[in-house]
C-alpha positions in Angstrom: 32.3 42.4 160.9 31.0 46.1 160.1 34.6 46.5 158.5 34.3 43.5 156.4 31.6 44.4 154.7 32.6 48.0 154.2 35.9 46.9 152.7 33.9 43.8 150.8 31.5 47.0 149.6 34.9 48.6 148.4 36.3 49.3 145.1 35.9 49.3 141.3 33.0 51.8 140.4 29.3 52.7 140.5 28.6 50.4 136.9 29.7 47.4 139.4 28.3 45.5 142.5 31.4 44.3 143.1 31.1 42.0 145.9 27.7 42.9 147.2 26.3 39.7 146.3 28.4 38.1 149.1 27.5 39.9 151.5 24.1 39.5 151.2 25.0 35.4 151.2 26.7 36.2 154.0 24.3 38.3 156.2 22.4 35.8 158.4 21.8 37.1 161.4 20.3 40.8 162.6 23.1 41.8 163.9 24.9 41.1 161.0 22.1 42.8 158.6 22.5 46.0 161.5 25.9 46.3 160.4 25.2 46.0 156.8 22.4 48.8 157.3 25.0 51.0 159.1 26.7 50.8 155.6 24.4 53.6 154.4 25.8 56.0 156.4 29.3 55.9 154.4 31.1 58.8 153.2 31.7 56.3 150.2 29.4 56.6 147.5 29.8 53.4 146.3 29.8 51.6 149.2 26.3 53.2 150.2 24.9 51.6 146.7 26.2 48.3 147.4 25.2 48.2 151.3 21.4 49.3 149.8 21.7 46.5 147.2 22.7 43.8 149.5 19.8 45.0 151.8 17.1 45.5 149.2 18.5 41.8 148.1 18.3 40.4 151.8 14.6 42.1 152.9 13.1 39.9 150.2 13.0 37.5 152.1 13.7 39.1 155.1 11.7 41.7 156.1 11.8 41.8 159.6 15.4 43.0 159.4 14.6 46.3 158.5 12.2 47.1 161.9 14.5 48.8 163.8 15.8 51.0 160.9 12.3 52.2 160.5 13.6 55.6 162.2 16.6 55.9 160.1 14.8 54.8 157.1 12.3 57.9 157.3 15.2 60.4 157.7 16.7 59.4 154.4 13.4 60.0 152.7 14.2 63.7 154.5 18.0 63.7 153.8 19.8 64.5 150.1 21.0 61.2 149.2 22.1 59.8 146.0 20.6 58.5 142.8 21.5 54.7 143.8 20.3 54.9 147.1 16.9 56.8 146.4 16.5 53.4 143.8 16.8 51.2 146.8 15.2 52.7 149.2 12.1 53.4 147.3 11.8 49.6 147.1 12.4 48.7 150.7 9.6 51.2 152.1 6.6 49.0 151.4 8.7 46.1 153.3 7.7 48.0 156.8 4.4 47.9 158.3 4.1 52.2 158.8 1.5 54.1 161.7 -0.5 56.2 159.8 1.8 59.4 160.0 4.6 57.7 159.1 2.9 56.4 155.9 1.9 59.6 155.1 5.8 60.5 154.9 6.2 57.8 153.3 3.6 58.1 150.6 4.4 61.7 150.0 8.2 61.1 149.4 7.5 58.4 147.0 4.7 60.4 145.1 7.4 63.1 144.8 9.7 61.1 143.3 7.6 59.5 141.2 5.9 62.3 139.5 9.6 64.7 139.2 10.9 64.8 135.8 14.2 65.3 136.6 14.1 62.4 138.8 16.1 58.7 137.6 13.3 56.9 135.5 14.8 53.7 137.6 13.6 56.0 140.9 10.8 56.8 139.2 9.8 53.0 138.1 10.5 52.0 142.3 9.1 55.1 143.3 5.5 53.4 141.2 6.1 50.2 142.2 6.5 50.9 145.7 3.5 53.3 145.3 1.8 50.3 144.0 2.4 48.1 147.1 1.3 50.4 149.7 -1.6 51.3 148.1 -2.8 47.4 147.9 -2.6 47.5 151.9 -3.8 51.1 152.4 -7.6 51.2 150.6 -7.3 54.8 151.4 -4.5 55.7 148.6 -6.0 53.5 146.0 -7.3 56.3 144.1 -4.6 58.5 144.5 -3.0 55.8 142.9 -4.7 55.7 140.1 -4.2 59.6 139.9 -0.8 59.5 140.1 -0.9 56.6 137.3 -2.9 58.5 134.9 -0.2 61.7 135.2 2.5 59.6 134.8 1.1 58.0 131.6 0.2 61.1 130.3 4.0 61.9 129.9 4.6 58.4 127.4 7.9 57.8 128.8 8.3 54.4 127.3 9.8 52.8 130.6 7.4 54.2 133.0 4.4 53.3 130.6 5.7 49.4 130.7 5.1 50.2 134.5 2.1 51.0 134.7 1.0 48.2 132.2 1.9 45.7 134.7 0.2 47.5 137.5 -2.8 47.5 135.5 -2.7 44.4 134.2 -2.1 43.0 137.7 -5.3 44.8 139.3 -7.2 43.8 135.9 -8.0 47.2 135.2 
């Protein structure tokens, strides 16, 4: 199947999803999703952004497929890596339940990302949301949070501000 859904993951260009909605129809099973995942790995630029949509798509639902990746998921966050794949991933990190060091890679990639200007403002917005999550399960981060929301306001990107409306707005602050 891993050849399938390369070739499915194939063709037309990086404005497109092409066919990455079916696969993630057609991903049932984890060995299916493991295949999918090893996707990411591709020399193809464009099949990498459509094997992360499909599995950002799919761990909605499905989180548990992403627990043995948790290795391979943490040397990304170490690894250059494109623009569409940073989007994904950012997304997918508060999916995983993380020991305390590995949240603290975690965190500290995702705080990077969200407070570089040069970074994607759709990075950036993930990077916050995911922020956002984890700090909802780790009491400990809260206030960084909140830190890292006031910096990022203080730049009046019109986008990111949205953001961290509905974060705030959500916690009732």
């Amino acid at each position: 199947m891993a050849n399938s859904i390369s070739e499915k993951l194939k063709g037309g260009d990086l404005r497109s999803i092409g066919k990455a909605n079916q696969v993630t129809e057609a991903v049932r099973t984890q060995a299916e999703f493991d295949e999918l995942f090893y996707a990411l790995h591709s020399d193809e630029r464009i099949v990498t952004m459509r094997a992360a949509d499909a599995i950002e798509k799919i761990t909605q639902s499905r989180p548990e497929f992403l627990t043995g990746h948790k290795k391979e998921l943490l040397n990304f966050l170490g690894s250059e890596m494109n623009i569409e794949l940073k989007w994904h991933l950012a997304l997918l990190m508060p999916r995983l339940s993380w020991e305390k060091t590995e949240l603290a890679v975690v965190w500290s990639a995702l705080k990077t990302w969200a407070a570089d200007k040069t970074e994607s403002k759709i990075v950036r917005a993930n990077s916050i949301q995911a922020l956002c999550e984890l700090s909802e399960r780790n009491v400990e981060h809260r206030q960084e949070f909140e830190t890292i929301l006031h910096k990022i306001g203080e730049e009046n990107v019109p986008s990111l501000n949205a953001r961290i409306r509905q974060f705030r707005k959500k916690a009732g602050t």
